[in-house]
N, C-alpha and C positions, 0 to 999 in steps of 0.2 A: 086798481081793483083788488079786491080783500080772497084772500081762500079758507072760507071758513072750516075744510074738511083739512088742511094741512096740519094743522097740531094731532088730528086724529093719523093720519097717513104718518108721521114721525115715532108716535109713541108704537106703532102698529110694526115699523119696522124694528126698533130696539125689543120689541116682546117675540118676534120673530124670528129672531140671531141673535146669539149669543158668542161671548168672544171666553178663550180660556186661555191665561198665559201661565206655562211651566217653565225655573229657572234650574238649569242645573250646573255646580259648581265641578269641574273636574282636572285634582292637579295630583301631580307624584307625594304619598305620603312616606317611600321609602325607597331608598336610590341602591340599584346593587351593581351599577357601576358609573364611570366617570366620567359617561361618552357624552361629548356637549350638546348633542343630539335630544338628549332631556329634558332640556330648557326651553324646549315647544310644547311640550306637552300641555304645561297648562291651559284652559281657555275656560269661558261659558259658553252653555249650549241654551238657546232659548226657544221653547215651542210656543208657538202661537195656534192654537186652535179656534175658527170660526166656525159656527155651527147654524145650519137651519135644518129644515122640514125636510127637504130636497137634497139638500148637497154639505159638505164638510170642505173644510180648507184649512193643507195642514201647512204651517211655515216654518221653518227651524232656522234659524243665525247662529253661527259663532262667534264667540270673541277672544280671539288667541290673544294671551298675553304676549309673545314674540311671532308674529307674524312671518316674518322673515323669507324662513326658509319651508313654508307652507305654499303650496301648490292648491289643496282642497281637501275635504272631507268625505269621507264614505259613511252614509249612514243607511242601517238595513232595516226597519221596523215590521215586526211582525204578530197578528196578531193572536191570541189564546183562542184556540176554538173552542173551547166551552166556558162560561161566562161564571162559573168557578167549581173549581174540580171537584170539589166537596158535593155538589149538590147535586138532586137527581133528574135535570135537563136531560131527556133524550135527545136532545140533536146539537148538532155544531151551531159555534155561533157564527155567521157569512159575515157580516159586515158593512161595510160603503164598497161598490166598486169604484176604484180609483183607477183614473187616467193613466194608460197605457202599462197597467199592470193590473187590471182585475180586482176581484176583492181580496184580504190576506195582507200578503208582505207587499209594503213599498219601499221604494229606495228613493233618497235625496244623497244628490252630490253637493255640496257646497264650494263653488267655487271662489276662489280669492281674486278675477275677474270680476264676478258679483256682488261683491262686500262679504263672501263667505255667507250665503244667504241661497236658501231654495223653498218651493211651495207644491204642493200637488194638491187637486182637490180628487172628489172622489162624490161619487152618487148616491145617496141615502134611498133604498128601497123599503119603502113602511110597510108594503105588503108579502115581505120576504115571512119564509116557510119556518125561520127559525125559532127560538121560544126565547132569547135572551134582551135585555133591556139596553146593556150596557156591552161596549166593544173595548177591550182591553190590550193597548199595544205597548209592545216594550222594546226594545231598541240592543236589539239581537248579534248587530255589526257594529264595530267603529272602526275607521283607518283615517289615518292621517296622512295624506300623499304627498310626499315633499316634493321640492322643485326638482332635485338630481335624482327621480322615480324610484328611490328608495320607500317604504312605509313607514309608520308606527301602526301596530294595532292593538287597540285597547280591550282590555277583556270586559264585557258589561252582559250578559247572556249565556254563552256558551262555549265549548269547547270547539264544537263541531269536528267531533273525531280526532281531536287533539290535531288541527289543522288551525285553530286561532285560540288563541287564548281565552280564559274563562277569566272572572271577576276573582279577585281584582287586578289581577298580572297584566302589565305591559310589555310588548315585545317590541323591539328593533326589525325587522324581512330588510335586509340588502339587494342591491341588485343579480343577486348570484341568489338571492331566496334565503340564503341562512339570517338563521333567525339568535338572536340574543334574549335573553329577559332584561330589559333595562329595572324593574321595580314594581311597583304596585300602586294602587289607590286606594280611597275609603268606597269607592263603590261596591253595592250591594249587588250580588245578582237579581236580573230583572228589575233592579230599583230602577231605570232613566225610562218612563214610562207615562203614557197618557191614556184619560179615560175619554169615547163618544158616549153619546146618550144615543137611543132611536127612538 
């Protein structure tokens, strides 16, 4: 038996979701010490964004070049509330509420369990109070958790009261908390970032 509505129900679901993949390259561009601890740092980070009417689904993987002595990844994504500072939007931008954190910041752990891989989705409200088209998140945390609970944390957003580093400094945290600068990146502030649409 033939389904003559199925070529229409296929093209119906590729016009209805949309997929967005971001790749991001991230490795030490200057070493200010010798600690072999360094030589994890680099990896790729890759977002996968799916998109519909309803709902978002965000995926992030890394790819460490020395895997090793990685445990997982801390990532903190947070978005801009207003949909750009320039312009005269009176209100906040809300967003997707995301799974077990609301709308705003989400957090993926990547675990090296998982293939260093996480996803969250989160619920697209069309009839939200806000005036912006476009939701802009940028990736505010990185830590890298090693196997002996030590960190790396990488500066890509902020300072946050001079408690993590800012772009593009990387630091060593020990189990005692003291912290080292191992060096730096070519990362921009704010540059590891993705855009929704509503």
């Amino acid at each position: 038996m033939k389904y003559p509505y199925k070529p229409f129900l296929l093209l119906l679901i590729v016009f209805c979701s949309s997929n967005n993949v971001v790749e991001y390259e991230i490795e030490i561009s200057e070493k200010y010490t010798d600690v072999d601890i360094i030589e994890h740092i680099d990896t790729k980070l890759v977002y996968t964004i799916e998109e519909s009417r309803e709902e978002v689904i965000l995926q992030v993987q890394s790819f460490p070049v020395n895997p090793d002595l990685i445990n997982s990844y801390s990532l903190v994504f947070d978005l801009k509330f207003r949909e750009d500072y320039e312009s005269d939007i009176g209100s906040i931008c809300v967003g997707p509420v995301w799974d077990n954190f609301g709308p705003g910041e989400v957090t993926l752990n990547l675990l090296k369990s998982n293939n260093f891989i996480d996803s969250v989705s989160g619920k697209v409200n069309e009839e939200s109070s806000d005036e912006c088209n476009n939701f802009y998140y940028y990736l505010r945390f990185l830590t890298v958790n090693l196997e002996d609970a030590e960190k790396i944390q990488i500066g890509v957003a902020t300072d946050y009261a001079k408690n993590f580093p800012d772009a593009p400094y990387v630091w060593y945290v020990n189990k005692n908390n003291q912290i080292e600068v191992l060096g730096t990146t070519k990362i921009e502030k704010y540059s590891l970032n993705f855009e929704l649409s509503k």
